[in-house]
N, C-alpha and C positions, 0 to 999 in steps of 0.2 A: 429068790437067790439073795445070801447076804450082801450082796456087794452090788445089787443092783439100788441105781438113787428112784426116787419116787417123780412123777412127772411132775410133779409140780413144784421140783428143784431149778430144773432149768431156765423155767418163767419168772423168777424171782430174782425179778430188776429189782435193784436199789438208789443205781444212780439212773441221771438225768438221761447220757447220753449213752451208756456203756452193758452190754448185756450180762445178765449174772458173771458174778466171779466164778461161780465153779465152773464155766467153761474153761478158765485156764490151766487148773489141776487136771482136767479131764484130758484136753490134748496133750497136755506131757506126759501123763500115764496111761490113758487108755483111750485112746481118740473114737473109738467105737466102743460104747460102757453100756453094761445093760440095763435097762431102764424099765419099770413097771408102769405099766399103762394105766387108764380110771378103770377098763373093765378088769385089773387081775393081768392082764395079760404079759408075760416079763419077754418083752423085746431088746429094740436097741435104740441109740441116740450116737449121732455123729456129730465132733465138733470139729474136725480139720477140714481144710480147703477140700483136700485131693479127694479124701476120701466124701464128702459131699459132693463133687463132680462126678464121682464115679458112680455114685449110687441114683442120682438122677438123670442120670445117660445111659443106665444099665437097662434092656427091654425084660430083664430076668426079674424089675420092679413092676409091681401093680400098684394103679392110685387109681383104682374101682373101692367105692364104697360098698361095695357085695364081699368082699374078705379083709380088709383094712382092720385095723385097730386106731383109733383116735386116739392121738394122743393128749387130748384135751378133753373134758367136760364143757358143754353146751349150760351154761349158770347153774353150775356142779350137778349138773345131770350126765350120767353116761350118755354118748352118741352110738345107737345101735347101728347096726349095718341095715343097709338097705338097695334094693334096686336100682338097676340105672333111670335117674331122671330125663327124658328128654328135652336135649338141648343145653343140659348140664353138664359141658363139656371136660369141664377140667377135671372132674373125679371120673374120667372114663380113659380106659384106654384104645389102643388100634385095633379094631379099625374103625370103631365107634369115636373114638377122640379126631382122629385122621378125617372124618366124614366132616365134621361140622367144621372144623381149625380149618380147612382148606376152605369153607366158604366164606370165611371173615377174614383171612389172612389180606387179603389185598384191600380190605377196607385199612388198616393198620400199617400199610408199608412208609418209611420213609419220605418216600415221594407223597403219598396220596395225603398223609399228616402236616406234610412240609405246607403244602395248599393252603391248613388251617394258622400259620403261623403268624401271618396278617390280622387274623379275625381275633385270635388269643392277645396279642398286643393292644387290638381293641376292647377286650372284653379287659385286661387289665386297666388302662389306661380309667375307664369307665367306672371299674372298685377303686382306684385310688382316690377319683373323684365322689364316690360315695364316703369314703373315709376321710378326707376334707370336711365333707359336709357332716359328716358328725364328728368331727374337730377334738381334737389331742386331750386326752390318749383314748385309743378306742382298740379292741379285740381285733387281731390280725384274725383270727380264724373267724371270726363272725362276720365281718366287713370285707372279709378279701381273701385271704386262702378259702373257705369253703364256696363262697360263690361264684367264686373264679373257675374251678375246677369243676364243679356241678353244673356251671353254663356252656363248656365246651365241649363237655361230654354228653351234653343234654342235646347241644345242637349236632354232633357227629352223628348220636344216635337216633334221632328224631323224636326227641320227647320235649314240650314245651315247657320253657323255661318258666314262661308265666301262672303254672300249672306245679311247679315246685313243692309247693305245702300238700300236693298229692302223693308226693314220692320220695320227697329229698330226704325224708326224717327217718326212713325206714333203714338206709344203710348205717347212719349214725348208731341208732337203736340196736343194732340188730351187731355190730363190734364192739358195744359199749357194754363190759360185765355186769355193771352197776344200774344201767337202764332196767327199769319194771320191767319183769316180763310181759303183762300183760298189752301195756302199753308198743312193745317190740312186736308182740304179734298181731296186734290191731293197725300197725304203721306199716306191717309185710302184707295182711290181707288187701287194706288198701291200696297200695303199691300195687301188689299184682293181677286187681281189678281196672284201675289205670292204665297198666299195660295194655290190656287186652281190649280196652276202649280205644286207645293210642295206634292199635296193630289194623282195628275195625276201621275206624278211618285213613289209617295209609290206603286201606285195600278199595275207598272210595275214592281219595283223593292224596294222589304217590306225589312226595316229596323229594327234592335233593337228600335224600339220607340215607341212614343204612337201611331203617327198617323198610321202608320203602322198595331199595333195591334187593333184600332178600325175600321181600315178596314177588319180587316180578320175577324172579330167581324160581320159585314156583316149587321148591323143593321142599319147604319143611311146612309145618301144622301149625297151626294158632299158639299150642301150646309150646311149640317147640319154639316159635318166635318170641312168646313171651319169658319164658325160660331163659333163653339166650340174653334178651333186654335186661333178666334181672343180674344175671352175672357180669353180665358187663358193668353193669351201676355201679353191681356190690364190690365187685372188684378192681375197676379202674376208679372210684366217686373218693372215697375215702384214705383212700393209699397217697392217692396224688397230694389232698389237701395236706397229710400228716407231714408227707414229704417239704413239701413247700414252709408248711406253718414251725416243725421242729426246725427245721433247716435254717430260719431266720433267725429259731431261740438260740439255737447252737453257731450262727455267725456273733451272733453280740453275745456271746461268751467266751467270743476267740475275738477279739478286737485286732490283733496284731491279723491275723487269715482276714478279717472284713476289710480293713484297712490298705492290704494288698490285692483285694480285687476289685477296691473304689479306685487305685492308684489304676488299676490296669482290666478296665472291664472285660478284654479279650477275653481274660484268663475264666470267661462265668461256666464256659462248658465244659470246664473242668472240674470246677468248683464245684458243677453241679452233678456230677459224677462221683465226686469223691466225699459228696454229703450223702449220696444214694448206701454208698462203700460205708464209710462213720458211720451213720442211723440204722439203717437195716428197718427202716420202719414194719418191714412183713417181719414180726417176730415170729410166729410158729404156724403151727398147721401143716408146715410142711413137709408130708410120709410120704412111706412107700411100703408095699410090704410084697416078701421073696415067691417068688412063683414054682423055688424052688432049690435044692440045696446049694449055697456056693460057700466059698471060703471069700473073705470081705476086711481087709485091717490086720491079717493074722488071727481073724474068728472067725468060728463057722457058724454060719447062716441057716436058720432051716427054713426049710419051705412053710409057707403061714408066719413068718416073722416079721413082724412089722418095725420099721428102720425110719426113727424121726430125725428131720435134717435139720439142724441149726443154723441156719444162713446168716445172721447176727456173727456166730462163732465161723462161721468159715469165712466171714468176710475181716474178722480181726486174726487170722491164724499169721502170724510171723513168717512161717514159712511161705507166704506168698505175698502179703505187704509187709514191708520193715515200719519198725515201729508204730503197728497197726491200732494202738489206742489213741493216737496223736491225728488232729485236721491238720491235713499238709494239701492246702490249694493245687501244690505243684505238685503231687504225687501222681505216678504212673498208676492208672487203676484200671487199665484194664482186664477186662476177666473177673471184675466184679461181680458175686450174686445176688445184688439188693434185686433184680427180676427173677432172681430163681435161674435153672440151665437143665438143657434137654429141652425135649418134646413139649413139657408142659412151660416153658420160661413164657415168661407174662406178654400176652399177645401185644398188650397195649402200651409198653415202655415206651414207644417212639414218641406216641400222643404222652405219655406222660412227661417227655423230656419238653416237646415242645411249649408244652404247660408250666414248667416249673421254670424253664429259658423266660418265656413272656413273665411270668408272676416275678423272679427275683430281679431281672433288669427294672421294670417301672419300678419297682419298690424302693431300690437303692437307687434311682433316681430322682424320682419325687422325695426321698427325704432323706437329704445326709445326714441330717440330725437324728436319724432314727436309734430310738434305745428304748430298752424296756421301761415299762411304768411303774412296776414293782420291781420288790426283791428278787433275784430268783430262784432262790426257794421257796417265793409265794406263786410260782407258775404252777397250774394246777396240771398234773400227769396223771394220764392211765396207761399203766404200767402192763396191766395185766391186758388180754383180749389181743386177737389177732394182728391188731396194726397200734402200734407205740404211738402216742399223739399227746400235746397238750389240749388238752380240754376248753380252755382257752390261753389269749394272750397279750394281754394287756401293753399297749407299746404307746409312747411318745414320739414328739418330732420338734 
């Protein structure tokens, strides 16, 4: 169709903080605009709040990889369709998605995360003093956002922290468009022979952890355990760090917002809700496609139409935050969808909040002086690939 943009419009960040411009044309004139898929396929793309909540709350959406259209290339390969993975929960739906989410939901609740809130202060506490010891200016993501996050989620989910160079490199690889392929799928096969090492000795010797208690749980299969282990990694290991690591770039680019929540550290849990809201570090990936015909926006939908969400864009729509390009600390955000909403919203926000609570407290504690070491247009961004991050980042104290 003429008037459909190509997918690889809306991924085309330019700035640091702020997702493509052409989302803002798009919600003024067509907030549901058709969009051509890598396979050919001409769907759609949403940029408004409302209509991104409606389409992810809707059960008349599928996110089954057995009829979807991707709206992305895997390093400009089409992603074919394929079978349900076991233990792959999030590209499944009810009652296959319902079957595994009920088993992991209470490892994930408020309360049960709250527990670790202790232990993430200590695990912080711990990178800052490894960041001392390799003394100013040293890489926030190298020294402290990614170990930070990789050690909390390593210990929730029972995989050894000291065993990292078996696992850790595989999530990095495997979001990073730029990573060698070869080398991405030599860091996944490993990965997921460690796993399954990791599952082998819970099943001799059970731990305080998840993996542990989904074994005594007795429900699922080797593979389906090791399955679950990778998604959790892939999806809670990388997100959190990006959140935490941009989150820092983007307070010391707002000096007057840093400034107001060194005056008044209460204000962090908001701060740190309303950088979720700003960032939108999950840029894409995230579809749906129609189980069958509706009307959606003032257009109609047909059955087999695959409907990509912009959560970036829904989370700067006007119509639900005022002046949604601006960090305002003190902004009302909630209803934010930096976790996504519906069925599939991200299991693990609670563990991520309590992560990025412990990581931004010590930080702005242990160093007022903290400011970048470069320019910051010399901050290196990947722009493109599932989760928005700086690559690294170079800081002072």
């Amino acid at each position: 169709m003429s008037d459909a943009i190509s997918f690889e419009e809306p991924w085309a960040r330019t700035h640091q903080f702020d997702p493509p411009a052409i989302f803002e044309s798009l919600r003024a004139e067509r907030p549901l605009a058709r969009m051509v898929y890598p396979d050919g396929h001409v769907g759609w793309i949403t940029s408004s709040y409302e209509l991104a909540r409606s389409v992810l709350s809707d059960p008349r959406f599928s996110h089954s990889t057995e009829i979807g259209h991707f709206p992305v290339t895997h390093r400009g390969q089409v992603m074919p369709n394929h079978p349900r993975i076991p233990g792959m929960f999030i590209h499944m739906d009810p009652p296959h998605h319902t079957h595994y989410r009920r088993m992991l939901t209470g490892e994930f609740t408020t309360r049960r995360v709250g527990r670790l809130a202790a232990r993430a202060e200590t695990v912080a506490a711990e990178q800052i003093d490894a960041m001392r010891e390799q003394g100013s200016p040293a890489d926030l993501v190298k020294h402290y956002a990614k170990p930070l996050s990789l050690r909390i989620l390593s210990e929730l989910v029972g995989l050894p922290y000291e065993e990292a160079d078996r696992y850790g490199h595989a999530p990095t690889l495997l979001h990073d468009p730029d990573a060698d392929p070869q080398e991405a799928m030599t860091a996944m096969g490993q990965a997921a022979a460690f796993f399954a090492e990791v599952v082998e000795r819970r099943r001799k010797e059970p731990q305080d952890d998840l993996i542990s208690r989904l074994i005594a749980d007795g429900q699922l299969s080797d593979e389906e355990l090791c399955n679950i282990v990778t998604l959790l990694l892939f999806a809670g290991y990388e997100t959190t760090e990006s959140a935490l690591a941009v989150g820092v770039f983007a307070l010391l680019q707002h000096p007057a917002q840093l400034a107001a929540l060194r005056a008044d550290p209460g204000k962090l849990d908001a701060a740190i809700e309303e950088l979720l809201r700003y960032l939108t570090v999950n840029q894409y990936d995230t579809y749906r496609t129609a189980l069958e015909d509706m009307e959606l926006g003032g257009e109609t939908v047909k059955k087999g139409d695959s409907v990509t969400v912009s959560l970036p864009a829904a989370n700067r729509d006007p119509a639900k935050f005022a002046c949604p390009a601006e960090l305002d600390i003190d902004r009302e955000t909630s209803g934010h969808m930096a976790f996504g909403f519906g069925i599939h919203q991200c299991l693990g926000q609670n563990l991520a909040r309590v992560e990025l609570r412990a990581g931004f407290s010590a930080l702005l504690s242990a160093f007022p002086g903290l400011g970048l070491a470069v320019a910051p247009g010399e901050v290196p961004l990947r722009l493109q690939g599932s989760v928005f991050a700086v690559k690294s980042l170079p800081v002072s104290w």
